[in-house]
C-alpha positions as CSV (number, residue, x, y, z in Angstrom):
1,X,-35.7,78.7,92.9
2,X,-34.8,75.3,94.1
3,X,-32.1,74.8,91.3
4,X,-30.3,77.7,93.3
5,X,-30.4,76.1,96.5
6,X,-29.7,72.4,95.2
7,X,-26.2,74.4,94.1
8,X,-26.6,75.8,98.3
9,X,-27.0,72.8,100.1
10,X,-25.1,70.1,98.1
11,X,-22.1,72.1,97.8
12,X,-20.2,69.8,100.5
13,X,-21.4,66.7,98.7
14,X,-20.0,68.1,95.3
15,X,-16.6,68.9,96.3
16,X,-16.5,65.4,98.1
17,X,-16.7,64.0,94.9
18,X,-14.9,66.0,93.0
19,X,-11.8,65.5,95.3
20,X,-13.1,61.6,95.7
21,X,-12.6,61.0,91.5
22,X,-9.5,63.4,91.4
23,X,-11.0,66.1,89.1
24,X,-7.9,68.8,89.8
25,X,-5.7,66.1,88.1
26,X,-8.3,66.6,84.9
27,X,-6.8,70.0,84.3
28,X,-3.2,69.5,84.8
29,X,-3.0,66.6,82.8
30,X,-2.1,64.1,85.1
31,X,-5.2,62.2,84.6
32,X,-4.4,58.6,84.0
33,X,-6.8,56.2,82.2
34,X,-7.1,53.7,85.2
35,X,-8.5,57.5,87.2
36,X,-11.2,57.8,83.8
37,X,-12.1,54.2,84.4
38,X,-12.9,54.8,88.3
39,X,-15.3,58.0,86.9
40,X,-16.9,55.9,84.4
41,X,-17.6,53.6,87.1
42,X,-18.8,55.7,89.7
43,X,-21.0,57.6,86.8
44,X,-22.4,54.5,85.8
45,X,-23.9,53.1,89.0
46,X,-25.3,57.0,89.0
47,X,-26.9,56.1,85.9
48,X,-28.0,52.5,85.9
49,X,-29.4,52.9,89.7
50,X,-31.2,55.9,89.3
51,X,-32.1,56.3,85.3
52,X,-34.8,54.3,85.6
53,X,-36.2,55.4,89.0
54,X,-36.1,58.5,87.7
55,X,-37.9,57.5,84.3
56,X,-40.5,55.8,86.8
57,X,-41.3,58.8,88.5
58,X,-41.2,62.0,86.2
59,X,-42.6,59.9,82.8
60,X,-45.2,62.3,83.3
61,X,-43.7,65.5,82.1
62,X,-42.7,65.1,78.5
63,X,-40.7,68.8,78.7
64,X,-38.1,66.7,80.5
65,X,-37.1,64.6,77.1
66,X,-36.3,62.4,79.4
67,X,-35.7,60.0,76.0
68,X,-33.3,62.3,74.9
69,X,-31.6,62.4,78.4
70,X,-30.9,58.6,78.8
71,X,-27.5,58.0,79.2
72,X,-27.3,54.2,80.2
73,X,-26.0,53.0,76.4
74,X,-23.4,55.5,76.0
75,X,-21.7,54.9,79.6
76,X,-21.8,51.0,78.6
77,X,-20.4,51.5,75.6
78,X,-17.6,53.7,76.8
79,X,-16.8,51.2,79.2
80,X,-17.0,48.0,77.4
81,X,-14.7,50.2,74.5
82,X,-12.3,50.2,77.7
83,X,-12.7,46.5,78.8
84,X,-14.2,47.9,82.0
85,X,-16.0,45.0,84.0
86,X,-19.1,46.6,86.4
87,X,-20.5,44.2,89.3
88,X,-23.3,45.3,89.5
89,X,-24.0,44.0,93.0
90,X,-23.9,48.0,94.9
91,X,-26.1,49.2,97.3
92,X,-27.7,52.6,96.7
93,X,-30.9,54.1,98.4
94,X,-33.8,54.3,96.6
95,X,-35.6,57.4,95.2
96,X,-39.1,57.9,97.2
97,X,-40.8,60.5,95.4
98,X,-41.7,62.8,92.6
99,X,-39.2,65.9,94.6
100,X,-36.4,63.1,95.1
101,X,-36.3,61.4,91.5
102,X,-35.8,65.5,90.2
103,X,-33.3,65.9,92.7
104,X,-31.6,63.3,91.4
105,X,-31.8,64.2,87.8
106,X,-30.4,67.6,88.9
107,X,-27.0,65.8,89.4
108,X,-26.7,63.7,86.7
109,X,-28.0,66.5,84.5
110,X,-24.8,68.3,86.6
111,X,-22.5,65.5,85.8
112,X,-23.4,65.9,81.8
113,X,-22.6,69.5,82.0
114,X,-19.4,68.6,83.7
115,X,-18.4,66.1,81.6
116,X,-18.6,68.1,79.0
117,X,-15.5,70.0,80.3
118,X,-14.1,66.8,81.6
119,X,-13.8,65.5,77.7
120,X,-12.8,68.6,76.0
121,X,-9.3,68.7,79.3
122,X,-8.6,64.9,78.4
123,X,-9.2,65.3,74.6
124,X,-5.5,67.7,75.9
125,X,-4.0,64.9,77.0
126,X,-2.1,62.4,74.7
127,X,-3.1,59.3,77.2
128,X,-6.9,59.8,76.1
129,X,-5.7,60.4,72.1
130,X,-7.6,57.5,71.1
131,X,-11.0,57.6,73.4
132,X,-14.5,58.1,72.3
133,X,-16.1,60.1,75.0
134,X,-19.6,58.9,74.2
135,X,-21.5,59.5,77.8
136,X,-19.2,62.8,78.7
137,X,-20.3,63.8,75.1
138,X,-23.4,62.6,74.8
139,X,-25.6,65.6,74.3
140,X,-22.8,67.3,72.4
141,X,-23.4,71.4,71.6
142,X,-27.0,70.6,73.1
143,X,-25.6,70.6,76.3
144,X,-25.6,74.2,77.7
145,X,-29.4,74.5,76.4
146,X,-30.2,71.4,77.8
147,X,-28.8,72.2,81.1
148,X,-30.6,75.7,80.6
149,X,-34.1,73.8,80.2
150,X,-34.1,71.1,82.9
151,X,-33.0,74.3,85.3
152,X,-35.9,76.2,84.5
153,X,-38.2,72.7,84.3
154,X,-37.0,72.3,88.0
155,X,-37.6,75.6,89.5
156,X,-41.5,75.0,88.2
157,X,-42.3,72.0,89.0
158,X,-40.7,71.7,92.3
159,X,-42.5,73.6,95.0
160,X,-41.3,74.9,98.6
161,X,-42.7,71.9,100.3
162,X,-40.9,69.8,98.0
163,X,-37.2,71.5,98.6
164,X,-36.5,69.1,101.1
165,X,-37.2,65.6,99.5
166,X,-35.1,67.2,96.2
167,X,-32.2,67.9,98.1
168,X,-32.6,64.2,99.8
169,X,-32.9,62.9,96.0
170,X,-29.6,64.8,94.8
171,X,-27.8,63.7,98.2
172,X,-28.3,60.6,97.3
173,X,-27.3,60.9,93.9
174,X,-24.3,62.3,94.9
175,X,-23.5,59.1,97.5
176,X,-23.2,57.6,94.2
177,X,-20.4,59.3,92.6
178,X,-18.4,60.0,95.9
């Protein structure tokens, strides 16, 4: 099941960024809007590099919803809300492949499952009393299933000669957020 070992071998890369975006401060509060703002950021090159390389590649398997799963217009708006200027001008690797572009979706699927957590901690603390957490909320109570779904999408579609290019494809998803 390549979802299980996509958990297995990007491990290092998923602590690196949490401790790169300061996720332990989430839970004890000490979270500070200018620390959201860097997230959002480093989400949002996630998302605007890679949504529609991933679109490109995997159009072809309408189980994915992948129209459902966009998450470019919710990030902008939840930085714009913020007055959050992007330069757009980063350098990311590009997605190669079929195995890649799912590997990638696997962590920005991740990150929406995360961020899930992320908004319900913050919506705790009184700095974030007033924030819409449109792209850490966007699937809302869908996002367990969802998650559920593109797991089991993943583990049959991707085959064990693919395993390596998926793992490259989340690797370099994850260079994003770090």
């Amino acid at each position: 099941m390549i979802s299980l070992i996509l958990k297995e071998e990007t491990k290092q890369e998923h602590d690196k960024t949490e401790e790169s975006l300061q996720s332990k401060k989430i839970f004890d509060r000490s979270y500070t809007l200018e620390d959201y703002k860097n997230l959002l950021i480093h989400n949002y090159f996630l998302i605007s590099k890679y949504e529609p390389q991933v679109n490109k590649f995997l159009h072809k398997y309408p189980e994915l919803k992948l129209d459902v799963r966009r998450k470019i217009i919710a990030i902008t708006k939840d930085l714009q809300n913020l007055k959050v200027d992007i330069d757009n001008d980063f350098i990311a690797n590009n997605l190669d492949n079929e195995a890649e572009a799912f590997g990638a979706l696997y962590v920005m699927e991740g990150s929406t499952l995360g961020g899930n957590v992320i908004a319900k901690q913050l919506r705790k603390n009184p700095e974030f009393e007033n924030i819409e957490f449109n792209y850490f909320g966007v699937y809302g109570e869908n996002t367990g299933p969802y998650w559920q779904e593109f797991k089991s999408i993943i583990d049959e579609k991707i085959t064990e000669e693919q395993y390596k290019d998926c793992v490259a494809g989340a690797k370099k998803a994850y260079q994003l957020l770090a």
